[in-house]
C-alpha positions in Angstrom: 0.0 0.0 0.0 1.3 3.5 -0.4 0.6 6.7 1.3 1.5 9.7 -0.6 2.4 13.1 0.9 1.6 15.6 -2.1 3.6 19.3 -3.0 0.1 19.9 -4.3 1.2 22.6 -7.2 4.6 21.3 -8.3 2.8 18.0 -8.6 6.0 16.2 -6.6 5.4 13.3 -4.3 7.1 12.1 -1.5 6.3 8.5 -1.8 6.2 6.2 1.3 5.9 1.9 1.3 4.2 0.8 4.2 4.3 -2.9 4.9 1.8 -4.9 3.0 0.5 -6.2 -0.2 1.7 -8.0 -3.5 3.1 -6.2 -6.5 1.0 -2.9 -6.5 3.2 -1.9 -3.1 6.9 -2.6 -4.6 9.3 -0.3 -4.4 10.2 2.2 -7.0 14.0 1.4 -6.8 13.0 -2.2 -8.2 10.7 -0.7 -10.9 13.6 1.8 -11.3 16.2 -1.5 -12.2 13.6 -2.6 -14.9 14.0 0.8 -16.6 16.6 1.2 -19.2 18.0 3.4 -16.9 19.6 6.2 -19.6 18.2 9.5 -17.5 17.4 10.5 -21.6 14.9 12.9 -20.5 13.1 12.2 -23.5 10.1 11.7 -21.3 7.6 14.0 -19.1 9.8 12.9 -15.9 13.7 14.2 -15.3 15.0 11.0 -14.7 14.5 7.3 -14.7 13.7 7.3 -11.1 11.1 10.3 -11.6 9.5 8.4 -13.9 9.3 4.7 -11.8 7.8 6.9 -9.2 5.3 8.5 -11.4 4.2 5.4 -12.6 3.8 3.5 -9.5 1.4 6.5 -8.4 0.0 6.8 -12.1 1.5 9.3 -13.2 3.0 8.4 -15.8 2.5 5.8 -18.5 4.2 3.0 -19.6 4.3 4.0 -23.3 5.9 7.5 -22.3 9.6 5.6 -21.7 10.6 5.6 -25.6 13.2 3.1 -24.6 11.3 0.2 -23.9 10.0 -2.5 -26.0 6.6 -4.1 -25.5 7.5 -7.4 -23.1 8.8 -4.3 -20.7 5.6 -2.5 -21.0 3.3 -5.1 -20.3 5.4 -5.9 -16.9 5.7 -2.3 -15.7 2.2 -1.7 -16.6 1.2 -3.7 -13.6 3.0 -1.5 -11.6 1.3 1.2 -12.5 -1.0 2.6 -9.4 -4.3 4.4 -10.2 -4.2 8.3 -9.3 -6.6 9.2 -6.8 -7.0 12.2 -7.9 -8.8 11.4 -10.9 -11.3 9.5 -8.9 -12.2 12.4 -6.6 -12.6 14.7 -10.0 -14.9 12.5 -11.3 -16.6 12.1 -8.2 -17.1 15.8 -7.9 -18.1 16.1 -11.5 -21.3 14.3 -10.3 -22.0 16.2 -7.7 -21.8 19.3 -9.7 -24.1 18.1 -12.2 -27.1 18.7 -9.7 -26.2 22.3 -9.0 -28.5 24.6 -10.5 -25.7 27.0 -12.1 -27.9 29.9 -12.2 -28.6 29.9 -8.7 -25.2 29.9 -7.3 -23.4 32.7 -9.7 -23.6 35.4 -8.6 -23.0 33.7 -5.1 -19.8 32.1 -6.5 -18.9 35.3 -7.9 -18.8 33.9 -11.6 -19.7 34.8 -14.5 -21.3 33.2 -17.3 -20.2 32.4 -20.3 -22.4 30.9 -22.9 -23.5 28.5 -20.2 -20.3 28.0 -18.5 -19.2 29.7 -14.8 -16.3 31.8 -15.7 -14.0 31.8 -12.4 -10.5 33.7 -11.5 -8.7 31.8 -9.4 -4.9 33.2 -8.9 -5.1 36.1 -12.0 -6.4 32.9 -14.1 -9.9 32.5 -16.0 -11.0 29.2 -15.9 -14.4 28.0 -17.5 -16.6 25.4 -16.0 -19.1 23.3 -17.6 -22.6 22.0 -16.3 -20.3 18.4 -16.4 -17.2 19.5 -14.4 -15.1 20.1 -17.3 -13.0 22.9 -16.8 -10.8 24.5 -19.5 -8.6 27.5 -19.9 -5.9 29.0 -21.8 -3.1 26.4 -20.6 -2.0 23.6 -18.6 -4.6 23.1 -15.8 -2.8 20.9 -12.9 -5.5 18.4 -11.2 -5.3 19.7 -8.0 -6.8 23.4 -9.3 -9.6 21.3 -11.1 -10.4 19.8 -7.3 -10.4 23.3 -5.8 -12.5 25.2 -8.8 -15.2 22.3 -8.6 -15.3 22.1 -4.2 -15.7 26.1 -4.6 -18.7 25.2 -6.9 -19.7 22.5 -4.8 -19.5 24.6 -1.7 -21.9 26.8 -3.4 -21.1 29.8 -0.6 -23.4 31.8 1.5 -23.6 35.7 1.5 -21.0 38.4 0.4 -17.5 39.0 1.8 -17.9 40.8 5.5 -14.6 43.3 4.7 -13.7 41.9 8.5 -10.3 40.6 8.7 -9.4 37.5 10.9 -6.3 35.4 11.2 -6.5 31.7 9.8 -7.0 30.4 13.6 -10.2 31.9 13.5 -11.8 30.1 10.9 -14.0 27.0 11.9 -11.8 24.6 12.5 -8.8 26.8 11.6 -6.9 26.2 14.7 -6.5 22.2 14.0 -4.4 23.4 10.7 -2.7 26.6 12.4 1.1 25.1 12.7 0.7 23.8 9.1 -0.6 27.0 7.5 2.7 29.0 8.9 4.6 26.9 8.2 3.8 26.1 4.6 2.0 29.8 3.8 3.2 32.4 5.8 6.8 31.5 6.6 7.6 30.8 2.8 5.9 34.1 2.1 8.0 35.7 4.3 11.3 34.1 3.0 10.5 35.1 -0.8 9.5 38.9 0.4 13.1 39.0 2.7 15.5 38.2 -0.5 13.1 40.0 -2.8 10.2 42.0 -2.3 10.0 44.2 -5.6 10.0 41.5 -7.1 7.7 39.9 -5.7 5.3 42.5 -5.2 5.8 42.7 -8.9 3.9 39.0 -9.1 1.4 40.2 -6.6 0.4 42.7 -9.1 0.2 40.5 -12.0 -2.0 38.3 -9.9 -4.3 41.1 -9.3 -3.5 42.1 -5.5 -2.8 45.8 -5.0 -0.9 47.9 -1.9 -2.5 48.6 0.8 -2.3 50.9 3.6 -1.9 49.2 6.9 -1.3 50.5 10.3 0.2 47.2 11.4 2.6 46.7 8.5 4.8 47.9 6.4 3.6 46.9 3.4 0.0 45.1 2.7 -1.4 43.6 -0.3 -5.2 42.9 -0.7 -5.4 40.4 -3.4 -8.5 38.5 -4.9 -7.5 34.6 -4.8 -11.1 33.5 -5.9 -14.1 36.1 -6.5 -15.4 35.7 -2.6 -11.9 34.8 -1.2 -10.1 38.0 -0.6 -7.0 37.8 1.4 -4.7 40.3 2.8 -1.1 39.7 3.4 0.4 42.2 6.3 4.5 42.5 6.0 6.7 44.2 8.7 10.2 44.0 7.6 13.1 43.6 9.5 13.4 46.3 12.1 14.6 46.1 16.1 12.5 48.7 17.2 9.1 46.7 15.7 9.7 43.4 16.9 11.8 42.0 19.8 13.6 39.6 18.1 14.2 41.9 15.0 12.6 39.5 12.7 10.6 40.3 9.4 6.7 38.9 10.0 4.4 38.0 7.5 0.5 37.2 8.4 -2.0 36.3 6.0 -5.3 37.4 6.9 -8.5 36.0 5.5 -12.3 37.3 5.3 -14.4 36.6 8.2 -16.7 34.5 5.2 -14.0 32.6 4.0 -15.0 28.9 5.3 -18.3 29.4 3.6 -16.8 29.2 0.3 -14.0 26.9 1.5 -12.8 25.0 4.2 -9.8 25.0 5.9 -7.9 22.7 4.1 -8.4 24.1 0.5 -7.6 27.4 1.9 -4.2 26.1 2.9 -4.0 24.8 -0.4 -5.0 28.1 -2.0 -2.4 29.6 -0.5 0.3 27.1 -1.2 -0.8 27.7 -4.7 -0.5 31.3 -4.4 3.1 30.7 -3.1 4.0 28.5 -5.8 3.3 31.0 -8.4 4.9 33.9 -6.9 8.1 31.6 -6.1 8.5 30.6 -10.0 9.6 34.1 -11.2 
């Protein structure tokens, strides 16, 4: 069996074997020695070992490996694990297709477009049909097609309160607290420290704009969905502001925000949010 601990934008895995079953559970250094093991590149993956992972978490394909005749692809294809994340897509492709599209809109924020919600989601239109399929200009990762169709799913409840809280106070926000610092704002806070015109430069193209803030030295308000708003509060290095002399970065969400999302697709939303900013 293998549990999987996912980098949810960059689409790496850490992949762990626990203890248990026949061929589906073997590890990827043995599916790795049945490989031709040439690191060509010629394939999706970097390397020969990127690629036994990807296929043992389905990822990847066993026609994708140009250098491998058809006796090898017929063993490694039974290696080849099912991705999850397909199966919740679809799963939430039928759930959508009871929504009434015209009833939750305007409370999603979209707009239609010939019979399709039209969505932003991090400076990025995506389109979403009565079926779940979502298309837009480029590559669409599959965990952004999980968060567009749980927004739609969600459905949301009343407008955007313009009260701020911290993540903590969201229902159930406190549970994920120690993982949204460390994978939002501390990484947030690291990217403004070695470069913040820069990355107040991505902000912008990503729709966010400078604020005013009596608790910060810079603030950005920025649009991550149509009814998530978010603010991001940076105080910069400075002995006389903190004790320590430390930069600080808090992210700050609508008091509405878990009635569009919960707590764990907002970390996620902001992981994503980090990703993109980090890839300048």
């Amino acid at each position: 069996m293998l549990a999987e601990c996912p980098d949810l934008w960059s689409g790496s895995f850490t992949v762990c074997f626990v203890a248990g079953s026949g061929r589906c559970s073997m590890n990827p250094i043995e599916v790795y020695k049945k490989l031709p093991r040439k690191n060509c590149g010629e394939c999706p993956q970097k390397t020969c070992m990127a690629y036994a992972l990807a296929l043992i978490k389905g990822d990847a394909t066993v026609e994708e490996c140009p250098h491998t005749d058809e006796a090898l692809r017929k063993d490694l294809s039974e290696y080849r694990g099912k991705d999850w994340r397909n199966t919740l897509i679809d799963t939430l492709k039928n759930d959508i297709k009871h929504i009434d599209f015209n009833a939750i809109l305007s409370r999603l924020g979209g707009i239609d477009k010939d019979g399709k919600i039209m969505i932003k989601c991090l400076g990025t239109d995506y389109f979403i049909d009565r079926n779940g399929e979502i298309t837009t200009q480029g590559h669409i990762n599959p965990w952004i097609k999980i968060l567009l169709l749980h927004y739609i799913k969600t459905g949301g409840v009343g407008e955007p309160t313009g009260e701020w809280v911290s993540f903590s106070e969201l229902k159930s926000g406190m549970v994920k607290e120690t993982s949204f610092r460390r994978d939002c704002e501390e990484p947030l806070r690291q990217l403004l420290d070695n470069n913040r015109e820069e990355i107040t430069l991505m902000i912008r193209r990503l729709g966010g704009r400078e604020i005013h803030h009596p608790s910060a030295d810079h603030a950005w308000k920025l649009y991550a969905l149509p009814r998530v708003p978010v603010l991001i509060l940076y105080r910069m290095e400075d002995e006389e502001l903190n004790e320590y002399g430390e930069s600080h970065v808090r992210i700050l969400f609508d008091r509405s925000a878990d009635r569009f999302l919960d707590v764990e697709s907002l970390v996620f939303l902001l992981e994503g949010f980090i990703h993109i900013i980090s890839r300048r």
